[in-house]
C-alpha positions as MATLAB code, in Angstrom:
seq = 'XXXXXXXXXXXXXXXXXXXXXXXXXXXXXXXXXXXXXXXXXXXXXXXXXXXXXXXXXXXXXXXXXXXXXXXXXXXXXXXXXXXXXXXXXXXXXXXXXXXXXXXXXXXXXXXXXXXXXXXXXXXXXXXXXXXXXXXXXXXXXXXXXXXXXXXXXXXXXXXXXXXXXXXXXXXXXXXXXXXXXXXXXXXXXXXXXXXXXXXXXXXXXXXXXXXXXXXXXXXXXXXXXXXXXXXXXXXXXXXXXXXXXXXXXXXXXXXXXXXXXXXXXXXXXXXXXXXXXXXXXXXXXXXXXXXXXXXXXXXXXXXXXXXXXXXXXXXXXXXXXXXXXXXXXXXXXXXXXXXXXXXXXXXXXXXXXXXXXXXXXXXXXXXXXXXXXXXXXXXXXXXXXXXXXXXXXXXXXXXXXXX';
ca = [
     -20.698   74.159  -68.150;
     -24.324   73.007  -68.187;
     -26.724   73.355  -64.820;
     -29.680   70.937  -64.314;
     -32.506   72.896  -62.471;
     -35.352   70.667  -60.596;
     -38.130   72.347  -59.261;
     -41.222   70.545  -57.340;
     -44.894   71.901  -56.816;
     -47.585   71.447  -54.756;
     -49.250   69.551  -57.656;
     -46.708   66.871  -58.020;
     -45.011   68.186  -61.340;
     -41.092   68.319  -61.113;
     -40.130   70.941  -63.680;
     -36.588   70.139  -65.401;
     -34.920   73.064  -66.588;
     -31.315   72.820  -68.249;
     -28.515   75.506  -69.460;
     -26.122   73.907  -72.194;
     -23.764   76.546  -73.977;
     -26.234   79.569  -73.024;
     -29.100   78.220  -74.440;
     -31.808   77.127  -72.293;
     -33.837   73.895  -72.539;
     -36.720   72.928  -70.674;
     -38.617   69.324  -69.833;
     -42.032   69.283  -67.850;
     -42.109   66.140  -66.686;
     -45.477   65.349  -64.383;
     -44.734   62.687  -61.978;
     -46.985   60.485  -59.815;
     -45.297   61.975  -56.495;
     -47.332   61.024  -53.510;
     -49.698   58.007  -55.676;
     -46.725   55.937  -56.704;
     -47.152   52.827  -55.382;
     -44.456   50.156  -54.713;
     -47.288   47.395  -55.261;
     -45.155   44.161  -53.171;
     -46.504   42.115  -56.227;
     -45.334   42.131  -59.725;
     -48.325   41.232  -61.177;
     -51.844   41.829  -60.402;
     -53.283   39.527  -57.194;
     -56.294   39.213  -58.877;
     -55.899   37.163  -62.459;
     -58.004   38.367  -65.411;
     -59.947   41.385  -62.507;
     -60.748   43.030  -65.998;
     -62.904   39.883  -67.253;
     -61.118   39.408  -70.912;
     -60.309   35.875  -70.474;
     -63.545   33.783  -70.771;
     -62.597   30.328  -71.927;
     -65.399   29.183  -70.517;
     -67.722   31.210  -72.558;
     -69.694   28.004  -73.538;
     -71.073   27.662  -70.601;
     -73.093   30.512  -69.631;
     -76.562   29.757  -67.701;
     -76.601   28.461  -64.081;
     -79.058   27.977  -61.687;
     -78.496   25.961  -57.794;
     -77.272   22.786  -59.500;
     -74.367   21.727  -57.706;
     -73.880   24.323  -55.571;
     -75.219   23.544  -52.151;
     -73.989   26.260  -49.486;
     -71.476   29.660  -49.206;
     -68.473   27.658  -49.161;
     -69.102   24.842  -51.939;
     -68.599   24.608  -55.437;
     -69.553   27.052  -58.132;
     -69.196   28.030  -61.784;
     -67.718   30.261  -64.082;
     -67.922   31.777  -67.679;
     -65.241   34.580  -67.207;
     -61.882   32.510  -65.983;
     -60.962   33.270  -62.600;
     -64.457   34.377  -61.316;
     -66.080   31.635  -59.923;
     -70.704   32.601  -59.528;
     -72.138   30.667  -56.550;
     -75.843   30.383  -56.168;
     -78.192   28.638  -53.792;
     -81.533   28.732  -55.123;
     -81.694   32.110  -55.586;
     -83.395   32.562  -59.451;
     -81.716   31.673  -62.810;
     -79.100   33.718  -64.320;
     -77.439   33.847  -68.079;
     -73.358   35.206  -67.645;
     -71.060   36.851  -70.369;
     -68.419   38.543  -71.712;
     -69.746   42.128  -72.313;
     -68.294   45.540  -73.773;
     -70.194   47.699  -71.526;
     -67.303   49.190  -69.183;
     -67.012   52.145  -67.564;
     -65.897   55.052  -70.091;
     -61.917   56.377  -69.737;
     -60.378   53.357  -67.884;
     -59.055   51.424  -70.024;
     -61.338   48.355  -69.623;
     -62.820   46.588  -72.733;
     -65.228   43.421  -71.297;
     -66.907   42.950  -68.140;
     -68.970   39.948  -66.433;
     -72.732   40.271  -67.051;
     -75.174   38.792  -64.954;
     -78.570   38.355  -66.528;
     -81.376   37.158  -64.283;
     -83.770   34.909  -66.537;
     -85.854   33.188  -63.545;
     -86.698   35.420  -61.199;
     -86.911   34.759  -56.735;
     -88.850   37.256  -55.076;
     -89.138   35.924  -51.699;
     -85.095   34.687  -51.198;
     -85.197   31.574  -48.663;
     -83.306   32.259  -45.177;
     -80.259   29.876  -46.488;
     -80.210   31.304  -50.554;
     -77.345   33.099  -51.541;
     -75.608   34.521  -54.378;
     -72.357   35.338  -54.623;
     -69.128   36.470  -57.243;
     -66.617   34.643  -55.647;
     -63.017   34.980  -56.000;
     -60.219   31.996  -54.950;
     -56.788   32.132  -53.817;
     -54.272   29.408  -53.856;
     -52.572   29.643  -50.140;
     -49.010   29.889  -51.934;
     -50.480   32.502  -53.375;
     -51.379   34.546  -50.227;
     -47.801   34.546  -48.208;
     -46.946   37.865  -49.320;
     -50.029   38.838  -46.951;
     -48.385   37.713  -44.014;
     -51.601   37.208  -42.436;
     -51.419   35.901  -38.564;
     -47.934   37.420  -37.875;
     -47.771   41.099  -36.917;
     -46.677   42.410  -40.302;
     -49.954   41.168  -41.848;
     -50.947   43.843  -44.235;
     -54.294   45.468  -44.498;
     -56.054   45.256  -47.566;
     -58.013   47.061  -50.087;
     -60.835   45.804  -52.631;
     -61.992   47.807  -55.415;
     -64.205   47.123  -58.496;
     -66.454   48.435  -61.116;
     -70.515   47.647  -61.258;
     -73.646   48.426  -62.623;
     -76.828   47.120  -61.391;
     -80.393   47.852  -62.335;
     -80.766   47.294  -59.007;
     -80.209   49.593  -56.608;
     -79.595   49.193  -52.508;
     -76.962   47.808  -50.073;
     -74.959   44.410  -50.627;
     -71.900   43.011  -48.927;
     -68.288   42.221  -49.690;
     -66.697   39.493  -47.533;
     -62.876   38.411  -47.179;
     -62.704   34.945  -45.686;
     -59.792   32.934  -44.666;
     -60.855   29.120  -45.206;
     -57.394   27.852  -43.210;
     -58.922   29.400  -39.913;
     -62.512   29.642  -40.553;
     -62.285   33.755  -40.025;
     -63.580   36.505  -42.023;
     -64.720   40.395  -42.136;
     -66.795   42.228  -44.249;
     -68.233   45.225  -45.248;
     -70.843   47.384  -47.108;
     -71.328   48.751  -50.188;
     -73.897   50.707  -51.539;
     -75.155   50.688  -55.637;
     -76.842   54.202  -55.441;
     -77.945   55.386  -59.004;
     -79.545   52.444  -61.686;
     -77.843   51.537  -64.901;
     -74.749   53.496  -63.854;
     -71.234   52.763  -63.469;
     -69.872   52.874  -59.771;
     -66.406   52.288  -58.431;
     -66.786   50.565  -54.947;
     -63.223   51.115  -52.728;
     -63.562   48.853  -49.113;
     -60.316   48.934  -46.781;
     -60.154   46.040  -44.327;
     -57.726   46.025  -41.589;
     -55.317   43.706  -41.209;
     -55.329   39.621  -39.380;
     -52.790   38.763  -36.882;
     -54.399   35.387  -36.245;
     -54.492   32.884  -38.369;
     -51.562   32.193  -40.882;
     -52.522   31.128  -44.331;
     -51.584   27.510  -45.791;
     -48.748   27.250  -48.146;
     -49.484   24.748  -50.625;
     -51.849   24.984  -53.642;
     -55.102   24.537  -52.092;
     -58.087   27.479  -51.179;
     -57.135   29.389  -48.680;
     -58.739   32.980  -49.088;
     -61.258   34.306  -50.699;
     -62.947   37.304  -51.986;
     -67.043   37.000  -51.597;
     -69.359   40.190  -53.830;
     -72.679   38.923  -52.444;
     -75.727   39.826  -54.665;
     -78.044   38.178  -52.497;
     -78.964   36.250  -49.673;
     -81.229   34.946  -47.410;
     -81.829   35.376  -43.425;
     -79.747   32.746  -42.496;
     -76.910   34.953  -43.667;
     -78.192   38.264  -43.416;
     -79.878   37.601  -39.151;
     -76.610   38.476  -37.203;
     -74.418   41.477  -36.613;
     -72.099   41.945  -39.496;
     -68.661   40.928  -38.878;
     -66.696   43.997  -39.799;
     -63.754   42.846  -37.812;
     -61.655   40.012  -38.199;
     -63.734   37.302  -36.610;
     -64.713   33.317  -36.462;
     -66.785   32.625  -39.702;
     -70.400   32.864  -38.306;
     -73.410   32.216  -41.067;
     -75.773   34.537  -39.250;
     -72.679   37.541  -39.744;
     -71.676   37.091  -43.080;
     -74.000   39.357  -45.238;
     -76.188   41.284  -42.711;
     -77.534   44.341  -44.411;
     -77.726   42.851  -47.153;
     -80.833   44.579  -49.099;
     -79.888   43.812  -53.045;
     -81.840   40.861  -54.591;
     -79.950   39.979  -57.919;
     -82.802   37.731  -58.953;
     -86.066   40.244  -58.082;
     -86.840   40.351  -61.267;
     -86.014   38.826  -64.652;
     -85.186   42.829  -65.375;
     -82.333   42.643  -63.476;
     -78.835   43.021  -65.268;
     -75.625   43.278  -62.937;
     -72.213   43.928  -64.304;
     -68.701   43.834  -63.068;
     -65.409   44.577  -64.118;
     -61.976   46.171  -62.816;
     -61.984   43.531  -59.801;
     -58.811   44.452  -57.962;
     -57.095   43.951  -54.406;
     -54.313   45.857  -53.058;
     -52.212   45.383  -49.817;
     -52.795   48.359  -47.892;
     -55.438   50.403  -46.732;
     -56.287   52.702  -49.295;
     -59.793   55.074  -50.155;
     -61.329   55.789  -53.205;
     -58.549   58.867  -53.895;
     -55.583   56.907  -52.979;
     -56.144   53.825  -54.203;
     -53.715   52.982  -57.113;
     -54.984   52.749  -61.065;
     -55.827   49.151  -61.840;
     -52.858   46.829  -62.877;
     -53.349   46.124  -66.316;
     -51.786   42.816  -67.570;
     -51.128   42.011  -71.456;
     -53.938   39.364  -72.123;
     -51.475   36.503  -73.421;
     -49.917   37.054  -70.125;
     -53.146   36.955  -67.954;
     -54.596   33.723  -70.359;
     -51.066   31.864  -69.237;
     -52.058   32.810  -65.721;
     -55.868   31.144  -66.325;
     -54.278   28.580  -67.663;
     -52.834   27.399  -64.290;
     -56.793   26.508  -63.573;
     -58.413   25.346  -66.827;
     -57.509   24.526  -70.185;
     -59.934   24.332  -73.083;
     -58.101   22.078  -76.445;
     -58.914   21.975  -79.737;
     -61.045   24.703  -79.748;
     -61.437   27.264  -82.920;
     -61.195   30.510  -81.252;
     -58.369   32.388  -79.949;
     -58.668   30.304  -76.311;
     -57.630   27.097  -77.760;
     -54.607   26.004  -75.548;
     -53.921   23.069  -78.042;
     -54.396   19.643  -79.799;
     -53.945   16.369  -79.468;
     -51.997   13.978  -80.839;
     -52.127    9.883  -80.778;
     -53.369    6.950  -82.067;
     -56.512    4.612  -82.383;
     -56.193    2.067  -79.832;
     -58.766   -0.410  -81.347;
     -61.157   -0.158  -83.948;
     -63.632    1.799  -81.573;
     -61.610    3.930  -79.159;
     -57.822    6.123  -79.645;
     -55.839    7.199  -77.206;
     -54.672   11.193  -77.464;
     -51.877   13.117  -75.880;
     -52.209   16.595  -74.640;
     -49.365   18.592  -73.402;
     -50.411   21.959  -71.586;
     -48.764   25.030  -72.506;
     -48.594   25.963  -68.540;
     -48.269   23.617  -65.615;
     -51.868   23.519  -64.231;
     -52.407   23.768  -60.695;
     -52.814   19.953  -59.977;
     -53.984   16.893  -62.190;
     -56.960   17.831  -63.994;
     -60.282   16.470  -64.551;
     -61.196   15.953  -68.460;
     -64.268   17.246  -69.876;
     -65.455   16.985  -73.683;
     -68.020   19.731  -74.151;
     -70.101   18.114  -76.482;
     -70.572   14.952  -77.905;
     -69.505   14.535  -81.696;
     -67.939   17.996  -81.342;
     -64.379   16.733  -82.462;
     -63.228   14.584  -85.100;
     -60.586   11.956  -85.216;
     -58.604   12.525  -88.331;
     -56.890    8.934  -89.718;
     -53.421   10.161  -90.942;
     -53.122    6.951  -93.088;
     -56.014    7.077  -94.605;
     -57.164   10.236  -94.135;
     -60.854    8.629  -92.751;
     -62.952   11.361  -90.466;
     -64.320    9.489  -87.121;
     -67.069   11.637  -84.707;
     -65.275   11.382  -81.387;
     -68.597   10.439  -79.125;
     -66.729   10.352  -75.526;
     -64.223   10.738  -73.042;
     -64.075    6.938  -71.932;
     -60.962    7.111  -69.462;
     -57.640    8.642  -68.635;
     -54.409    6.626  -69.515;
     -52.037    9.260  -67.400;
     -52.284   12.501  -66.245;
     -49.863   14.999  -64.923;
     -49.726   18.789  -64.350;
     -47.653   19.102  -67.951;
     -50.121   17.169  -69.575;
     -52.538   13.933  -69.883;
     -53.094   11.091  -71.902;
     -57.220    9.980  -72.766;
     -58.729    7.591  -74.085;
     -61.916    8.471  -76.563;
     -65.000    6.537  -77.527;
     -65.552    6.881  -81.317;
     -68.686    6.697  -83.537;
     -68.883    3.399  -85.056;
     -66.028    1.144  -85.776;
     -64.624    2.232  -88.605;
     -60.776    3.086  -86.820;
     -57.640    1.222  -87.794;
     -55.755    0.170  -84.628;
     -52.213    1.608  -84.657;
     -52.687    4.692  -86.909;
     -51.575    7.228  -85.937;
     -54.131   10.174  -85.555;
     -54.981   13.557  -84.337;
     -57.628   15.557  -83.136;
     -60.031   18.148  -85.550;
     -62.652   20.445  -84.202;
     -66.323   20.466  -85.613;
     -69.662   22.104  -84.812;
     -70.612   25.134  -82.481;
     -68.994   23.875  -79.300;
     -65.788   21.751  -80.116;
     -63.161   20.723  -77.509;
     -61.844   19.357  -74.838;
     -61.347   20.892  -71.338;
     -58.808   20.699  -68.487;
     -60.235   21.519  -65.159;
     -57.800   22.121  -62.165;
     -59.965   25.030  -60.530;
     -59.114   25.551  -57.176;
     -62.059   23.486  -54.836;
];
């Protein structure tokens, strides 16, 4: 008869130790023990927190255009990570492969100020700003009394050293809380762990609009920075969203910031407890971008798709698109450059410049319909055609980004 041994120690090893027909064999087998965590999501709350999806890697300098205060619009070059700025300097983002040695990571989200704002005005801000969708957020159970706490954790290194903020604000209820962090050695690699405690006012929307969000604030002026920080669950006051806020992104056009491993858990967790960040396979976490924003006929490996269709009249044709994901909600259609496509003639095999989107026939969450301007007038109306890319920065894009 065979006898299973199981042994645990103080270190969290369980030591397996069997007897089969007088021999004995032996497993060491290291478990997690007391760090497993039974995460209540399957897949990582925060989509593409380790910055390899940038389908938006076209676009890559921004300054205040467009974005107006902390709560407006903003833009992004890494999917999922939306930069606000309120004049508050110029800054170049991208995709980098500086990461934090032994993690696992392989890109982060660089911030390179180019225009530099040494005297920040009282309402300039800058902020990384993450969005949530409100269906997204139920499992938070914010405003009841089973509302989870919750944990933020992420990677940076700054040339700049001091004390910035990190704010969670519920948009449904106008609430937030935030806290400090502290970048405390230049040009190094710092993980940042913040615990805030858990909302029981306030339940979060559930439909597909913004109803949460995640603000890294890398600047800002007195208007933000004049009140007592808010580091309980409070009524969204300007004055108490970033006070203490010493860091200046934009002091000088030597600054570099980078960020990667951007994670949230539900629970309150420190910088020893907190769990490994959730890794995702990257096909997975591009589906899961592609909910927001869809670039077509692209030539690198972000291209969602083509389209298909037919010239309309001798000037214009009319292409299909059908998205490999249902987007979040009709999107708005972009063409990144002009004469950065080409309309391919499958009778005749004739090459037309596409010059502009000129309207949009139908549109849909499973995909959309446009109409194109062409170069010229050289189309044959009703041949059939399809879409080509050409030059440096082909495509089309599909914007559904949560507002």
């Amino acid at each position: 008869m065979s006898t299973l041994k199981i042994k645990g120690t103080s270190s969290g090893e369980v030591v397996l130790s069997a007897n089969a027909d007088g021999s004995q064999l032996s497993v060491d087998q290291k478990i997690i023990g007391a760090n497993v965590n039974n995460r209540p999501n399957p897949a990582p709350l925060i989509i593409n927190g380790d910055m390899r999806v940038a389908q938006y890697s076209f676009q890559t300098s921004f300054t205040k255009t467009g974005v107006n205060d902390h709560s407006g619009g903003a833009v992004t070059c890494i999917d999922r990570m939306y930069t606000g700025i309120s004049d508050n300097g110029t800054f170049t983002i991208s995709r980098d492969t500086d990461v934090p040695t032994g993690y696992g990571f392989v890109n982060s989200m660089k911030l390179d100020c180019t225009t530099a704002d040494t005297s920040v005005a009282a309402g300039s801000f800058h902020s990384l700003e993450y969005r949530f969708e409100g269906q997204d957020t139920q499992l938070f159970k914010k405003g009841t009394s089973n509302s989870y706490a919750m944990t933020v954790a992420f990677w940076i290194k700054s040339t700049v050293t001091g004390t910035a903020i990190v704010e969670l604000v519920d948009d449904d209820n106008s609430r937030h809380i935030c806290k400090t962090f502290t970048v405390a050695s230049a040009n190094s690699w710092e993980k940042k762990v913040l615990s805030f405690a858990a909302d029981t006012t306030g339940a979060l929307s559930n439909d597909n609009g913004r109803s949460f969000r995640i603000n890294i604030f890398l600047g800002a002026g007195s208007n933000l920075t004049s009140g007592t920080l808010a580091t309980s669950w409070a009524s969204r006051t300007t004055a108490n969203i970033a006070a203490g806020q010493t860091i200046n992104a934009a002091s000088s056009t030597d600054n570099n910031i980078l960020i990667t491993g951007l994670q949230m858990e539900l629970g309150e967790y420190s910088s020893t407890t907190i769990p490994e960040f959730q890794f995702e396979e990257r096909g997975a976490s591009l589906r899961r971008c592609q909910r927001y924003y869809q670039h077509h006929v692209g030539s690198d490996s972000n291209c969602a798709g083509i389209g298909f269709g037919g010239f309309r009249t001798n000037a214009t044709a009319q292409l299909t698109f059908n998205f490999p994901v249902e987007m979040r909600a009709d999107p708005t259609v972009s063409q990144v450059a002009t004469d950065n496509m080409i309309c391919h003639d499958l009778a005749d095999g004739n090459n037309i410049n596409v010059d502009s989107v000129e309207s949009t026939i139908h549109s849909s969450t499973g995909g959309i319909t446009v109409q194109f301007t062409l170069e010229g007038t050289s189309g044959v109306a009703g041949d059939s055609c399809h879409l080509i890319p050409t030059g440096s920065t082909p495509g089309v894009t599909f914007s559904a980004e949560v507002g």
